[in-house]
Structure formats: C-alpha cells, structure tokens
VOPAGU-2260 file (C-alpha; in pm, 1 decimal, decimal comma):
REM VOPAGU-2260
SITE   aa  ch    i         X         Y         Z
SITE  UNK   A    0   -2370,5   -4425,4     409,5
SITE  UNK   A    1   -2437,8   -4154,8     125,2
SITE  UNK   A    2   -2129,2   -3926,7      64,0
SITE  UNK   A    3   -2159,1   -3566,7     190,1
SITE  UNK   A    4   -2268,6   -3326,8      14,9
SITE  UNK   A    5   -2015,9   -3032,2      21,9
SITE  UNK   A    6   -2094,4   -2685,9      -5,7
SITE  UNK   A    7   -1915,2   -2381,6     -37,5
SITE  UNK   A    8   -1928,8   -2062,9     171,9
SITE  UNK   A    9   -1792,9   -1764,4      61,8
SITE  UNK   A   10   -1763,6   -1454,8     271,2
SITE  UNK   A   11   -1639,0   -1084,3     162,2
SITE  UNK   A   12   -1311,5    -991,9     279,3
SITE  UNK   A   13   -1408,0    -646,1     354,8
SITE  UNK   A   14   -1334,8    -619,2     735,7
SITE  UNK   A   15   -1401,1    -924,5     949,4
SITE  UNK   A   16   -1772,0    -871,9     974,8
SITE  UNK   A   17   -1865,8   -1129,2     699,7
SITE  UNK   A   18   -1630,7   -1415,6     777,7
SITE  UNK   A   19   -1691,1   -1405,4    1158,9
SITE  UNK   A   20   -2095,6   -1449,2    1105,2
SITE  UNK   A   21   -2033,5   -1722,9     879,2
SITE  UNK   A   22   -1840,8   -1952,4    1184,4
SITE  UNK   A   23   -2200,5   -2047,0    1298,0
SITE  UNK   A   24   -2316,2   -2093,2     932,0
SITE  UNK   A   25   -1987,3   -2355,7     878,0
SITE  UNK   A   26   -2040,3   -2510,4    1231,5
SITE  UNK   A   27   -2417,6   -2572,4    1155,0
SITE  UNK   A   28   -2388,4   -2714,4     810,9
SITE  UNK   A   29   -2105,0   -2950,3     982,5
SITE  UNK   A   30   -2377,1   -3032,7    1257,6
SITE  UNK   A   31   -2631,2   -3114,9     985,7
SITE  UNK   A   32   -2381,2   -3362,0     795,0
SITE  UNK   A   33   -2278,5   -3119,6     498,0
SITE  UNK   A   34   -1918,3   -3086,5     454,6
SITE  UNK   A   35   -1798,6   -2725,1     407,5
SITE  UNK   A   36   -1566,0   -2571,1     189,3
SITE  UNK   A   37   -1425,4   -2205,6     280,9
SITE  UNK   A   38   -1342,9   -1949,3      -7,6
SITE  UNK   A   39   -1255,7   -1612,5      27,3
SITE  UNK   A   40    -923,3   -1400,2      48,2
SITE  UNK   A   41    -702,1   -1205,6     210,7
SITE  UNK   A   42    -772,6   -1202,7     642,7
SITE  UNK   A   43   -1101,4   -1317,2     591,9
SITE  UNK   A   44    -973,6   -1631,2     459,4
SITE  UNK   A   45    -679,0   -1649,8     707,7
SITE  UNK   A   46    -929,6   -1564,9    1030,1
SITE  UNK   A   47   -1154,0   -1870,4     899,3
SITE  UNK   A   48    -868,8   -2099,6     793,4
SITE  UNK   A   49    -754,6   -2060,9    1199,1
SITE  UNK   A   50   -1121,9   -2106,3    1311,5
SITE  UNK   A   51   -1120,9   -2435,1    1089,2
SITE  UNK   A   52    -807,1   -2600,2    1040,3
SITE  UNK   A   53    -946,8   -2939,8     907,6
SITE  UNK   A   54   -1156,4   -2748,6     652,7
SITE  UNK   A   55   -1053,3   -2704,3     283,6
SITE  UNK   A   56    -981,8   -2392,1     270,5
SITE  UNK   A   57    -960,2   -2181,0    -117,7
SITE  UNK   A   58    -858,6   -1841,9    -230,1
SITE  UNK   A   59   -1090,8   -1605,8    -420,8
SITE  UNK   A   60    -981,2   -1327,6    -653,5
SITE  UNK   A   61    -979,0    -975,7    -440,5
SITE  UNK   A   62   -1203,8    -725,4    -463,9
SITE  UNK   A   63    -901,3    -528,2    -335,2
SITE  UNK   A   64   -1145,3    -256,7    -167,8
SITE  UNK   A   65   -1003,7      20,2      -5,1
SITE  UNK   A   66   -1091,8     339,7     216,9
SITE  UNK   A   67    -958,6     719,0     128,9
SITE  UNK   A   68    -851,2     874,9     435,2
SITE  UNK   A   69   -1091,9    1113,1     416,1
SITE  UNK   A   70   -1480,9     962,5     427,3
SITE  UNK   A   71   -1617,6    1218,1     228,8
SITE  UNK   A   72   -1451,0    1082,8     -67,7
SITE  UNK   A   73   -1530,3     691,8      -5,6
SITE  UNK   A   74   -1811,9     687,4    -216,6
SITE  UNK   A   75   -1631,6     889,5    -481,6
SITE  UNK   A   76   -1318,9     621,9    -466,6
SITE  UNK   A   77   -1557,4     329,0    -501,2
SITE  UNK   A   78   -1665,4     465,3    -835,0
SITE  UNK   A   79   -1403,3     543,5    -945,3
SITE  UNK   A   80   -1233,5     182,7    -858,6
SITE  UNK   A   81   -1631,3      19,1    -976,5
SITE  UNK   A   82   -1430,1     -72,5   -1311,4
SITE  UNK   A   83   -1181,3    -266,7   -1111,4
SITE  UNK   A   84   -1441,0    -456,0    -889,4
SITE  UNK   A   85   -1635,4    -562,5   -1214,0
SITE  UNK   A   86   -1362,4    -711,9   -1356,9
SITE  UNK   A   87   -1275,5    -911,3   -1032,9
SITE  UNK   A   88   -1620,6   -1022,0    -992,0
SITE  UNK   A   89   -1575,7   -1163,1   -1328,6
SITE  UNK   A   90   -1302,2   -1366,5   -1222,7
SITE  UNK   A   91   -1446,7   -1424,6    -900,4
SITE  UNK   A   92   -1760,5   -1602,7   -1107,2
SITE  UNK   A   93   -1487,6   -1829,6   -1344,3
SITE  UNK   A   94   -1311,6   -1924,1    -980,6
SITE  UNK   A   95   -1650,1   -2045,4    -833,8
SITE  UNK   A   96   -1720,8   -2238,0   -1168,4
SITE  UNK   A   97   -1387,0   -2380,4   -1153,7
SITE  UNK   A   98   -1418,3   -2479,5    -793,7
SITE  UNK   A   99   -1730,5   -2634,4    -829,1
SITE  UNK   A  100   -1570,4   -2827,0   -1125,7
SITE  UNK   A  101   -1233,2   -2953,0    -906,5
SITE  UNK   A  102   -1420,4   -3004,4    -550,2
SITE  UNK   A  103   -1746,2   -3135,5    -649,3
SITE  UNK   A  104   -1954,4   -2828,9    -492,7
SITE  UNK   A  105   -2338,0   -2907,1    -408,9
SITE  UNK   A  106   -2433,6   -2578,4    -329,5
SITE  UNK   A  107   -2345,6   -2233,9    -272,3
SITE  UNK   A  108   -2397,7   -1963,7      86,9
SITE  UNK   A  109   -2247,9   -1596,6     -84,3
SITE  UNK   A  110   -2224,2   -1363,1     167,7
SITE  UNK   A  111   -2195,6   -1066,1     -24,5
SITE  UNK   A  112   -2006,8   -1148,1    -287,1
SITE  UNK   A  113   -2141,7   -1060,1    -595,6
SITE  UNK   A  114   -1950,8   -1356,8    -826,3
SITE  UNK   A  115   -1958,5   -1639,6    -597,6
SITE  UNK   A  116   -2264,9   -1827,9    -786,4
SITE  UNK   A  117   -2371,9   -2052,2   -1029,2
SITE  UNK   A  118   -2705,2   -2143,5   -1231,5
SITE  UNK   A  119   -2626,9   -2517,3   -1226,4
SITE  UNK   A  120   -2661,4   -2564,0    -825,4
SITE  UNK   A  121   -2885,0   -2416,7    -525,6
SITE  UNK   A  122   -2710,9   -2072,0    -466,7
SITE  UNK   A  123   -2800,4   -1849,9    -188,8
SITE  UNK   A  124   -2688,2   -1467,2     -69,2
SITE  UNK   A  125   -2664,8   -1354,1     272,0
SITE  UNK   A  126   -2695,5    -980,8     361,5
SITE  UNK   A  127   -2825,4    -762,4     568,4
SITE  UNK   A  128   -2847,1    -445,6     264,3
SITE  UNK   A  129   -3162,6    -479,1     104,3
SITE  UNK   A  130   -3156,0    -116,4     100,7
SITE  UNK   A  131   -2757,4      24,5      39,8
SITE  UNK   A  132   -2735,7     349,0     167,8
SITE  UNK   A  133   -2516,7     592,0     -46,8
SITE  UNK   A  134   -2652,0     891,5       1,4
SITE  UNK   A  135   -2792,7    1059,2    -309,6
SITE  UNK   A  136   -2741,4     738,1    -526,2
SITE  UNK   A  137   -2911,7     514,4    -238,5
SITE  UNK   A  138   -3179,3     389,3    -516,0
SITE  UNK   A  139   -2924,4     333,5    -778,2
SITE  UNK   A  140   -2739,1      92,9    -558,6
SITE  UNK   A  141   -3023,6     -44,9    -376,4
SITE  UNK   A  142   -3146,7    -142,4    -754,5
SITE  UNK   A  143   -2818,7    -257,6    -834,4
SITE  UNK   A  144   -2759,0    -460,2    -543,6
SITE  UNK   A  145   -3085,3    -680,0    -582,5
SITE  UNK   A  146   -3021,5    -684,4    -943,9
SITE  UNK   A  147   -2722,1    -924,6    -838,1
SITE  UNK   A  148   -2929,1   -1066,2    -525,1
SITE  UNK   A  149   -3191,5   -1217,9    -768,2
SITE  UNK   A  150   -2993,3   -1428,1    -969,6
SITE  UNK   A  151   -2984,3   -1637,5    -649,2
SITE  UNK   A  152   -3198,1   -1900,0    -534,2
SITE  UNK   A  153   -3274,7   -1779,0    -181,6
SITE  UNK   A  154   -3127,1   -1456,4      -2,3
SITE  UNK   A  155   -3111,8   -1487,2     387,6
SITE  UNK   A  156   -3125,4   -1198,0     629,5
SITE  UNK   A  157   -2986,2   -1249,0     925,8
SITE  UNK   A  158   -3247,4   -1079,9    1137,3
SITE  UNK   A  159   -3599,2   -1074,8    1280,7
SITE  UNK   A  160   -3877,4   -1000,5    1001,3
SITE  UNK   A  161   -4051,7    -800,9    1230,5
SITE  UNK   A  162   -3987,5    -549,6    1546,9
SITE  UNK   A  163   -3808,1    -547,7    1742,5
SITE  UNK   A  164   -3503,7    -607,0    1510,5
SITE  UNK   A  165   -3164,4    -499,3    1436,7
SITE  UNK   A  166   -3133,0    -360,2    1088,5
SITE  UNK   A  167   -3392,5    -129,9    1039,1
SITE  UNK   A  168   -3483,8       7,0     677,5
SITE  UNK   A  169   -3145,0    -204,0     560,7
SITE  UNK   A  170   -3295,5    -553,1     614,5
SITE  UNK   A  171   -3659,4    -457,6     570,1
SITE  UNK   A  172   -3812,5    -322,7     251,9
SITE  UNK   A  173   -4198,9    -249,9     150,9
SITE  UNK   A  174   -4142,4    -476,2    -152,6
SITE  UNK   A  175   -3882,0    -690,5    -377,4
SITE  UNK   A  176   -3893,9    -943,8    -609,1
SITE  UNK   A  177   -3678,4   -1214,9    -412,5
SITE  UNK   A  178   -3746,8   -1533,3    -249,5
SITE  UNK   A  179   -3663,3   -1381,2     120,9
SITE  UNK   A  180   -3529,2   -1609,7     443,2
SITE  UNK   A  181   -3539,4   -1393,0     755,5
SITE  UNK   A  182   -3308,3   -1631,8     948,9
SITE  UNK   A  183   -3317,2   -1435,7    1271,0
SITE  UNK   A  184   -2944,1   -1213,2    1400,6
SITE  UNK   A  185   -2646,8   -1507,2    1396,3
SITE  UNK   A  186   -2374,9   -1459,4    1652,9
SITE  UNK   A  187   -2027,9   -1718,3    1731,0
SITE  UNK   A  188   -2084,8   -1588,2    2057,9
SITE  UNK   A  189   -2272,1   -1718,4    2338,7
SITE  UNK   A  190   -2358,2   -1506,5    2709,3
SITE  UNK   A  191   -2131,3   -1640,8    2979,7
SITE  UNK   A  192   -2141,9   -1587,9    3357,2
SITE  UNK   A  193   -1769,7   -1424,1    3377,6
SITE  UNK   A  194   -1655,3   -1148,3    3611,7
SITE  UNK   A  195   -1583,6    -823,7    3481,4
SITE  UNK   A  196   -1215,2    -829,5    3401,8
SITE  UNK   A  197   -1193,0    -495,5    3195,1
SITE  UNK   A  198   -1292,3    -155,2    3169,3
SITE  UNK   A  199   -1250,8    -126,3    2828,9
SITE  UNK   A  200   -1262,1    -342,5    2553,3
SITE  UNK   A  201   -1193,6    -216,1    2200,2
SITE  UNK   A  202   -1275,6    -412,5    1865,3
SITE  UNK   A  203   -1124,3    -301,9    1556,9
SITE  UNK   A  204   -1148,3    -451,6    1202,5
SITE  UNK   A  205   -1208,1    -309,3     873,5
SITE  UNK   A  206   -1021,7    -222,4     575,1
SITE  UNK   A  207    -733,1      18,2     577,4
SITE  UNK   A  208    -642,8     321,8     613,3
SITE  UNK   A  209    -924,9     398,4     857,8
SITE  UNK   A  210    -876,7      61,4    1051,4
SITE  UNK   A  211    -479,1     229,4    1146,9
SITE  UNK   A  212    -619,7     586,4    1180,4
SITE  UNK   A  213    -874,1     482,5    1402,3
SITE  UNK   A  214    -630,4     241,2    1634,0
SITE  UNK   A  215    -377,0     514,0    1654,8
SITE  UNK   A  216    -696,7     789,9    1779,8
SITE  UNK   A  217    -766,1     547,5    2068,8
SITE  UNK   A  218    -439,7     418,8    2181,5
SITE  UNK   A  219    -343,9     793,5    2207,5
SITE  UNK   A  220    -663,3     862,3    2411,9
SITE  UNK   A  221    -633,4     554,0    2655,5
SITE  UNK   A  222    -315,9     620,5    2730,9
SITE  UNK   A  223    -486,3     901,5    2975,0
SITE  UNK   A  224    -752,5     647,6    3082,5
SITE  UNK   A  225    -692,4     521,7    3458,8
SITE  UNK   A  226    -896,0     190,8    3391,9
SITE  UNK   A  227    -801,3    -153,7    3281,0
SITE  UNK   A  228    -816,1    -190,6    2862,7
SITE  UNK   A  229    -819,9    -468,9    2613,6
SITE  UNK   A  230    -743,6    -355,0    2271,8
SITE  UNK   A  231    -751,5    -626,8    1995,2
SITE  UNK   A  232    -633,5    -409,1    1643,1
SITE  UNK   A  233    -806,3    -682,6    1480,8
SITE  UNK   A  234    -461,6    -756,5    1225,7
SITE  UNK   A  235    -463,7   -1142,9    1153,8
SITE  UNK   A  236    -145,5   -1186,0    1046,5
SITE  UNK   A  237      78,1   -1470,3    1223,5
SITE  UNK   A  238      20,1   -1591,9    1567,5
SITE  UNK   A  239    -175,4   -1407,6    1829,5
SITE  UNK   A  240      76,3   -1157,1    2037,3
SITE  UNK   A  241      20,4    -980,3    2319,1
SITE  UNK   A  242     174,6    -649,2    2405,5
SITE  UNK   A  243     149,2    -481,8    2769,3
SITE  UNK   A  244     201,0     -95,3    2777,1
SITE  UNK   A  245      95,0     -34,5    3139,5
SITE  UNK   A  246    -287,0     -44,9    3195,9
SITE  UNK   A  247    -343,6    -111,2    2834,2
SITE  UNK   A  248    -311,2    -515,5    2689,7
SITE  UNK   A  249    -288,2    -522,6    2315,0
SITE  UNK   A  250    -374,3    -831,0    2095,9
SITE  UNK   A  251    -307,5    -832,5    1714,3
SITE  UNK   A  252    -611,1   -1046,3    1665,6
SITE  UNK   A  253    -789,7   -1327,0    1893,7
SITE  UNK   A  254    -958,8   -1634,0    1756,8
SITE  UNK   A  255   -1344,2   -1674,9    1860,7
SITE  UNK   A  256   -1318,5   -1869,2    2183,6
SITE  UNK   A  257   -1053,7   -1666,2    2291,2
SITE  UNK   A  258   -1268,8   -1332,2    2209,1
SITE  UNK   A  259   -1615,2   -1464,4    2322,5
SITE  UNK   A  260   -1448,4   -1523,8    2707,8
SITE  UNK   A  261   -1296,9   -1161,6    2644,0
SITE  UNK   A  262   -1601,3    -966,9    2542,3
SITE  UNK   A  263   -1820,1   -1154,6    2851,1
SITE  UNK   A  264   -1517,9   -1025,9    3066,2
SITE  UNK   A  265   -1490,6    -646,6    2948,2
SITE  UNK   A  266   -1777,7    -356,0    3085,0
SITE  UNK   A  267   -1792,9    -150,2    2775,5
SITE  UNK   A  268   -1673,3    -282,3    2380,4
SITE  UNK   A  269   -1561,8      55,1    2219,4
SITE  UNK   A  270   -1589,6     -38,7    1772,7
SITE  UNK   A  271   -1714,0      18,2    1466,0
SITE  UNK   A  272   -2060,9     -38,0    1404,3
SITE  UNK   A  273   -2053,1    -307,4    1138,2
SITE  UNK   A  274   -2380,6    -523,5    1145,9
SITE  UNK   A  275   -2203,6    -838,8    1260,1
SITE  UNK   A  276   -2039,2    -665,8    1573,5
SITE  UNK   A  277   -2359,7    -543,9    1673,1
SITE  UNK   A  278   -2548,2    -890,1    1603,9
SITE  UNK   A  279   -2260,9   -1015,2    1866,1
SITE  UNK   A  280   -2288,7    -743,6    2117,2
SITE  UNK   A  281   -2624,6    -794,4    2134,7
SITE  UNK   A  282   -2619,8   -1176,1    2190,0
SITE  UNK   A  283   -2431,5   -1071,5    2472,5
SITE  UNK   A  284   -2612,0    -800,9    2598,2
SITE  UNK   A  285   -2336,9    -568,5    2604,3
SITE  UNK   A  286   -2256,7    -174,1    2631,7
SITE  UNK   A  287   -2104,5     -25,1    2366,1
SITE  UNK   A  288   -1960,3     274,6    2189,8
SITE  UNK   A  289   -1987,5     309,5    1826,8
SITE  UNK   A  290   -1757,6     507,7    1594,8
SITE  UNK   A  291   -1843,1     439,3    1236,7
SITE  UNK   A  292   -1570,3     425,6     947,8
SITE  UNK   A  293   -1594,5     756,4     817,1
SITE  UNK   A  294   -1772,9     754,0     493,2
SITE  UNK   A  295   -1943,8     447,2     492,6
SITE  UNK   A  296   -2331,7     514,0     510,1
SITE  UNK   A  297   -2451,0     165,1     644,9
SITE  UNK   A  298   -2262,4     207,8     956,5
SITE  UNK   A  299   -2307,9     561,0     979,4
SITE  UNK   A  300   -2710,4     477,8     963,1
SITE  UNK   A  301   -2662,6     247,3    1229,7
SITE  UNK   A  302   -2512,9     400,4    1468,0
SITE  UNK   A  303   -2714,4     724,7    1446,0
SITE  UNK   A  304   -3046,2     475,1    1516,8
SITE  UNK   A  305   -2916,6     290,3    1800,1
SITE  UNK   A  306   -2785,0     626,4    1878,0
SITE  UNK   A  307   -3123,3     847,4    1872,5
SITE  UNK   A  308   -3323,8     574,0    2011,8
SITE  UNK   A  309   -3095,6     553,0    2314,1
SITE  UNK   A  310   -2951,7     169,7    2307,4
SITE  UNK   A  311   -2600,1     285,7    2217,8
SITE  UNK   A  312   -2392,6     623,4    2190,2
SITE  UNK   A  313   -2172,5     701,9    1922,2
SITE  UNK   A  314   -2000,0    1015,6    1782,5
SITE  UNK   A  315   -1744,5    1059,4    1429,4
SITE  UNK   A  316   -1399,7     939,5    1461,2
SITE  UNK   A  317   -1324,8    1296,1    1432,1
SITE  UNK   A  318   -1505,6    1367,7    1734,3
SITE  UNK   A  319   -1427,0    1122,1    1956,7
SITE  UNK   A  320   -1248,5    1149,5    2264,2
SITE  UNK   A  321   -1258,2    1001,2    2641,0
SITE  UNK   A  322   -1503,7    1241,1    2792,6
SITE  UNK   A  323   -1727,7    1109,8    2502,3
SITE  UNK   A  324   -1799,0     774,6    2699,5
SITE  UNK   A  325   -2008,9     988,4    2954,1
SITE  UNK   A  326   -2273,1     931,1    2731,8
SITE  UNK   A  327   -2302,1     577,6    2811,7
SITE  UNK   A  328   -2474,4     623,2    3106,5
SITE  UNK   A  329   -2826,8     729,9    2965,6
SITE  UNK   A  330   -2832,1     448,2    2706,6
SITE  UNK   A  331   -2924,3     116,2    2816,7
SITE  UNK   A  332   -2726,6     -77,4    2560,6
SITE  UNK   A  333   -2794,5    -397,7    2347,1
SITE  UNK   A  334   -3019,7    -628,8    2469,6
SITE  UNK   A  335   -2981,0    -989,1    2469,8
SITE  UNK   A  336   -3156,4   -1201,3    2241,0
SITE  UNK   A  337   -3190,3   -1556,0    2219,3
SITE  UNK   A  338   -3317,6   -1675,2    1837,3
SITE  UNK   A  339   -3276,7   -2015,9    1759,5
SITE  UNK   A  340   -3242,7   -2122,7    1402,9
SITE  UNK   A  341   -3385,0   -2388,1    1258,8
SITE  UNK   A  342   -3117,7   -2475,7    1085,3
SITE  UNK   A  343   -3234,8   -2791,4     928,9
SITE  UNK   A  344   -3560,7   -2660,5     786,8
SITE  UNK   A  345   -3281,9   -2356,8     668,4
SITE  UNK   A  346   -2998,7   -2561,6     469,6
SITE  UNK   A  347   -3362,7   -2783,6     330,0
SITE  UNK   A  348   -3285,1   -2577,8     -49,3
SITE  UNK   A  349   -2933,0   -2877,0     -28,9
SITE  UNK   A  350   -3130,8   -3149,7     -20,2
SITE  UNK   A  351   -3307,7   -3083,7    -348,9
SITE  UNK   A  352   -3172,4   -3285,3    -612,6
C-alpha cells in the first residue's frame, strides 16, 4: 500500500471563523486517505489541535492582527500595521518552505493566508473575498487580494455559484483571472432533532479588543433577560469551564460536538456575522441576531443584506440592546441547506504528480 500523501492546511488565526470551516476540510481529506497536517497560530491552532489530537499539529509566524476600539479607525490601524503583516507573510512563506522540506508536504489548502504557498507543489486558497470591501479603497484591495490569490493553483469558494447563495458580491465577481472552485457553503455542523433547551445562545469569537467589549455589552444586557442563556466567550485557552450566574451558563469555549448539540438546542444564536458562523447557522436553519465587529466592512456588508432582505436582523454594537431582538419576529431566518461536496472529484488537483 502506497504511502499517504500529506498535505497541509493552513487557516488564519483571525477569529475562529477560518479554523472551524476547515474541520470538514481535515475530516474529508482523512476520509479520502490523505494525511493532514495543521499549521496556523495562536487559538486557531489550539481550537484545531483539540479538534485533532492525533494530527501533527505546527505553528505559523503571526500576523498579530488587531482591532482599535473604535471601528472607524480599523481600516486606518491595518495600514498603518500593513508594514508589519508584510514582513510576517515573508516569514510565513520561508515557514511553509521549511515545512514542506521537514514533513514531506504534497500539497497545500491556504485559507487566507497570504504566505502559506509554494510553486513546487499543488497550492490552493480558500475564501470567500473575491471582492474585499474597504470602503473607498475596496478596488485597491480587491486588486491586491487576487494579486496574491493567483499565484495559486486553484482558489475554492465555499458557496453556491449561483442564487440563491450566501456571499453575495464577496464570492461572486463579473470577471477574474483565476482558476475558480465554487465548492458549495461547508459547515462542522449537522441539523439534529433536539428540544429547545435555551432561549438564548450567544457566539463570540474574533480578535480583541472588540471580542471583550462586545462580551461585556451582552452579559450586562442579559443580566435583565428572564429567559434561559448560553454564552460561549469563545476564549480557547485551557480546558472548557463552565460558570453559572443565575439564568445565564457561561462557557470559555466548546469543542465542535459539544457546540453542534448546543446550537440545535438554543431558539435564537445572538454573534458576529463572520461568513463561517453564518455558513453554520444556516446548515442548521437557525434564527439569529447579527452584530458586526465594528469597523470591519465584510461583516458589516453582510449583515446589512441578510438584514434588508429580511432573513436576519442586526443593528451596531453601539446600538444594541434587549428590546432590539423584537425584530426577530418579521425575519424568517437562515434556511437550511443541504450541499454535498464531492469531495473526491475536489482534492483530484493531489493526485497529480
């Protein structure tokens, strides 16, 4: 029997968004006799190296990314920081070469890291940007970001190609000059047939300061809610701990099989509206409320479409408060989808020699 051939996926530790879409990426490529190996840092390396203990798990160099407290300045502190991130993305690129030289690497799935590749081996990046919203310098980083896309071998969306789908103008563009995969929304989660357990179930990740701001906003306005809440902080640091302060259970984090019985359980998921979350809530067919992370267009985009097209409300962190979740009840929230990928015909770019 031929050895395996092992290949190396490499979310962005920016939130949890990236490594939590990738579980079903690993678990497939394990399925379809390729042996993974994890890289990444900080808790998007520790969330996956708890989802797969028996994996090889390696550390990346940081991007160290990090949000102002105020979100009109984000885009103005990424600038300013862009020197920073170039020069880790040069590291990040010698790291990939020098795993690839230690662990005998086969192939490459980035998601959305900019250094994880190499000419010498199949390559692909995952995203969901094809368009990056910044505001007035949306074409400058749209350009820039399929500058980097193209010096892959294959990018994969993970969404429909056509309507109905999830991403909108992000995933879908009149025209670029890259070999495109739509691979259809990926979710760790599957629908289960669970009674309703919570009220309330809220989902934080994301990259501080806002992650803490926006944890200490809703514990202060739950604490006057009269329902039953789950609140996972979405901090993977240690062992999972649990916290009871009356009608409210807290959770520093929760691994996936853990969370997928929790979400089926809870009425309404209160989070951020990061791509991957709502790729999840919608496997499940949940209602939501969104509150972007102030500042960051993508999320701020999505929300206001699901929001305007009546699927699910949202307001600004600034805004937000309990009487907000009124609006629920003229949306109709995400519905579920069932996309099966071919993941065979996907992972065929390994096989080539």
């Amino acid at each position: 029997m031929s050895e395996k051939k092992r290949i190396l996926v490499a979310p962005l530790n920016w939130g949890l968004g990236h490594a939590t879409r990738c579980i079903p990426i690993i678990k497939a490529l394990e399925e379809n006799h390729f042996e993974p190996v994890i890289a990444s840092d900080g808790v998007a390396l520790e969330l996956l190296k708890r989802e797969f203990p028996d994996l090889l798990c390696l550390s990346l160099p940081s991007y160290n990314i990090t949000y102002s407290k105020k979100g009109s300045r984000f885009k103005y502190k990424i600038l300013k920081d862009s020197p920073k991130i170039l020069k880790n993305i040069k590291a990040e690129r010698q790291a990939t070469a020098n795993i690839i030289a230690n662990h005998n690497i086969a192939g490459i799935i980035s998601d959305n890291r900019f250094g994880v590749f190499n000419k010498n081996i199949p390559c692909v990046f995952m995203t969901h940007q094809l368009q990056v919203l910044s505001g007035s310098t949306t074409w400058f980083s749209t350009k820039m970001h399929q500058k980097i896309i193209k010096k892959f071998d294959e990018c994969w969306v993970p969404d429909n190609r056509d309507k109905p789908n999830l991403s909108s103008k992000l995933g879908h563009v009149e025209s670029i000059d890259v070999k495109l995969k739509y691979i259809g929304p990926i979710s760790r989660f599957n629908k289960l047939e669970t009674p309703i357990v919570y009220d309330i179930m809220v989902l934080l990740s994301g990259p501080e300061p806002q992650r803490t701001l926006l944890e200490e906003k809703l514990s202060s306005e739950l604490s006057h809610y009269s329902g039953k809440v789950l609140f996972v902080k979405g901090l993977v640091d240690g062992d999972i701990k649990k916290d009871i302060r009356n009608h409210i259970t807290y959770y520093n984090y929760l691994t996936s099989d853990i969370l997928e019985t929790a979400i089926n359980e809870s009425n309404l998921v209160i989070s951020r509206s990061g791509y991957t979350t709502i790729m999840d809530l919608a496997k499940l067919g949940k209602q939501a409320f969104f509150i972007p992370t102030p500042g960051q267009f993508e999320q701020e985009y999505l929300a206001k479409t699901l929001h305007k097209n009546r699927i699910v409300p949202s307001c600004s962190q600034d805004e937000f408060s309990l009487n907000k979740l009124e609006l629920g009840k003229d949306f109709r929230g995400l519905d579920t989808f069932q996309y099966d990928i071919n993941y065979k015909n996907l992972f065929s770019l390994f096989h080539t020699e």
